[in-house]
C-alpha positions in Angstrom: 6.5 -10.3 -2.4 3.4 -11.7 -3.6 0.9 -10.6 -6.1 3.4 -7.3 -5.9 4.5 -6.1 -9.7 7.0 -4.1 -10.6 6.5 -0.5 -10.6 9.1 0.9 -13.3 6.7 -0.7 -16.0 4.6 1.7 -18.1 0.9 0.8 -18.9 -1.0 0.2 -22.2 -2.7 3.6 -20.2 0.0 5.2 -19.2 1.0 5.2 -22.8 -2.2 6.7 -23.8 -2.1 9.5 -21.5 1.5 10.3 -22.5 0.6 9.7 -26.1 -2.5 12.7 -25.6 0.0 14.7 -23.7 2.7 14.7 -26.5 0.1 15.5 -29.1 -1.7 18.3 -27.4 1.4 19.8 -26.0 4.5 18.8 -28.1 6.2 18.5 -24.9 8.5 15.3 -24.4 6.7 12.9 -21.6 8.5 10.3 -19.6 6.0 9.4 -17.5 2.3 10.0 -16.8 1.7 8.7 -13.6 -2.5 8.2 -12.2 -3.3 8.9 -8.8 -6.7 7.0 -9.0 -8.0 8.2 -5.4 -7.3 11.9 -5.9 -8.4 12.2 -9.8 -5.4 13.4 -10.8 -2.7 12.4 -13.0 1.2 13.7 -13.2 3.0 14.1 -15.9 6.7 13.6 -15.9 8.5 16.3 -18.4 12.0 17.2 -18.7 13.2 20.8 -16.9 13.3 22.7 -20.4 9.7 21.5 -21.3 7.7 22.3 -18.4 6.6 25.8 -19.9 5.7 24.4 -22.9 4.0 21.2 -21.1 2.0 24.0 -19.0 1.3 26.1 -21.8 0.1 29.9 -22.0 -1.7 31.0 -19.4 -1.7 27.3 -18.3 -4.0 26.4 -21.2 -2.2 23.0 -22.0 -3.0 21.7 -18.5 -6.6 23.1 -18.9 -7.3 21.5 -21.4 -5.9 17.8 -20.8 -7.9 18.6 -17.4 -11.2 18.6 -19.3 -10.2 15.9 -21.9 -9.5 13.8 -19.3 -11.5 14.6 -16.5 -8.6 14.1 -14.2 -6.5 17.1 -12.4 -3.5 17.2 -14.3 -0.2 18.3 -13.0 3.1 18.8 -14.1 6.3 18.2 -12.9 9.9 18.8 -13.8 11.6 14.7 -14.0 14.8 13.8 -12.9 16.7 10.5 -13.0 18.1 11.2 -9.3 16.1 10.8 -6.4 17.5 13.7 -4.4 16.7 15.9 -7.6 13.5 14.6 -7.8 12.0 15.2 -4.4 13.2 19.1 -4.8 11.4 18.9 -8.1 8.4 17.5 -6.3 8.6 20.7 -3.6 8.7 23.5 -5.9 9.2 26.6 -3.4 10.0 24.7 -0.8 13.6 25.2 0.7 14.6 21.4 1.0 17.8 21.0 3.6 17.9 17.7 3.4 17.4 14.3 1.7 17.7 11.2 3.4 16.7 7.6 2.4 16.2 4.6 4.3 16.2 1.3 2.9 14.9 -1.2 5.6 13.3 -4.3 5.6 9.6 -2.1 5.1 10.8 -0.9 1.6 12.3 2.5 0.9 11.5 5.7 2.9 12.9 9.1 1.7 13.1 12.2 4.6 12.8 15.3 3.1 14.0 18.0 6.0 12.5 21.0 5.3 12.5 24.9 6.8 10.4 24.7 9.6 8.1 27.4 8.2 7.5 26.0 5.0 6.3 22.6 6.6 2.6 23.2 5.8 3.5 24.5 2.4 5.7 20.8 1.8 2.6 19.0 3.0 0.3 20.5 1.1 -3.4 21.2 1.8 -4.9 17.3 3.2 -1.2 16.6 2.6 -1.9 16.2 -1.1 1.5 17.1 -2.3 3.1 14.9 0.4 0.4 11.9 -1.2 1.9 13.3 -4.8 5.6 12.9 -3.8 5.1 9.6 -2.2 2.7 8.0 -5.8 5.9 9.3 -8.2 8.9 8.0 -6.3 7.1 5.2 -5.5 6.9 4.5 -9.3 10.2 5.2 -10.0 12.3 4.6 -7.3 10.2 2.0 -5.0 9.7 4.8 -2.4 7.0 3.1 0.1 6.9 6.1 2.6 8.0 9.8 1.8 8.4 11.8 5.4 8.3 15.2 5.8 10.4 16.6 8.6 
């Protein structure tokens, strides 16, 4: 395509955020990932250093929040796609994972318990929009449905 780069690349920003993150928090970072429309950004951490990422009483997150002036959320990272999308659902029971490959790009299903729908959507479908900006960067995900 076009004018299209690659999304697996990490930005002269990217590694500033990740670089601010890793010095405020001492948490590992593999990504920090900007959702310019929303004002937030995600950062990537792995499973054992999302506590310490957070911080007591969340004060790690508050505080990138203000330096930043950016939400600031964190999120367990996983190599695997399937493991990622349930780390992108937190308390969400996920029964299935599909992905698509067409013509159109990637698009992952996620199949959830019919009363946690909203919950997987998220309010304005913000966590949907969050799912769909992180596996887009790592996994070229174009569409993420939620079923």
């Amino acid at each position: 395509m076009a004018g299209s780069q690659r999304n697996d690349r990490i930005s002269l920003e990217e590694l500033r955020y990740i670089s601010l993150f890793q010095d405020l928090t001492g948490a590992m970072a593999y990504r920090a990932i900007e959702d310019e429309e929303g004002g937030r950004i995600f950062y990537l951490v792995d499973k054992k250093d999302v506590g310490k990422a957070i911080g007591r009483d969340g004060r790690n997150v508050k505080m990138l929040a203000k330096l930043l002036n950016k939400e600031v959320e964190i999120v367990s990272y996983s190599e695997d796609l399937r493991t990622m999308v349930e780390n992108l659902f937190p308390g969400v029971t996920i029964i299935k994972v599909d992905v698509s490959d067409s013509g159109d790009g990637k698009t992952v299903y996620v199949k959830v318990k019919e009363d946690e729908k909203g919950k997987a959507i998220g309010r304005d479908g913000r966590k949907a929009k969050r799912a769909r900006i992180i596996l887009n960067k790592l996994f070229s995900v174009e569409k993420v449905i939620i079923r």
